[in-house]
N, C-alpha and C positions, 0 to 999 in steps of 0.2 A: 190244463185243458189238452186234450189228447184230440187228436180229429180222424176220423179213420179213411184212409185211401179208398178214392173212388164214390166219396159221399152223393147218394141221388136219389131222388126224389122215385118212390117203387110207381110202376106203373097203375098199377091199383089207385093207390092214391092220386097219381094225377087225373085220373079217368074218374074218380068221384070227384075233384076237386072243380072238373071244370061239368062235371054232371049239376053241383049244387047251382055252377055259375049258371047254367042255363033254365036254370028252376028259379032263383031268385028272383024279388021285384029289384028294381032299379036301384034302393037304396042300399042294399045288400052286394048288387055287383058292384056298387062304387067301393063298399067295404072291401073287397074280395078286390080288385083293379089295385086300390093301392096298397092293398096291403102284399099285393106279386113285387110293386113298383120299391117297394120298402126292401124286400129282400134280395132283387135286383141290385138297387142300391148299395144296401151293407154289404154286398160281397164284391162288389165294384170298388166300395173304400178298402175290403181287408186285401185284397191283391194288389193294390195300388201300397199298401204300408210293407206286405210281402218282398215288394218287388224292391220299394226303398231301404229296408232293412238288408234284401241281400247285396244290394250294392254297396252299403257302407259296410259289411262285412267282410267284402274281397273287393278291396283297393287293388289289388292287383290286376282286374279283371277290367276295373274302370280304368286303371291308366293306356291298357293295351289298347281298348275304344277309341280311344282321345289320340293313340300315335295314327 
């Protein structure tokens, strides 16, 4: 999996995205609420396992922290 630098959401898109929110009934923005809340989420876990992975890849860097 390749990920490309500086991945973001184009304006366009977010500008329809929250146009549909404001058009939907209620059960729709709950679809639309959590599914922000979902992607929030997963990217909350993959930086948190980013962060883990490069610490145990440079011992070095963690021993310096700890003097």
């Amino acid at each position: 999996m390749v990920l490309q630098q500086g991945f973001d959401v184009k304006e366009e898109d977010k500008k329809a995205f929250l146009e549909d929110f404001k058009k939907a009934d209620i059960n729709k923005k709950l679809d639309m609420w959590y599914y922000a809340i979902e992607q929030e989420s997963l990217w909350e876990n993959i930086i948190t396992e980013m962060s883990f992975i490069a610490q145990m890849q440079n011992p070095k860097q963690k021993m310096m922290e700890e003097e």
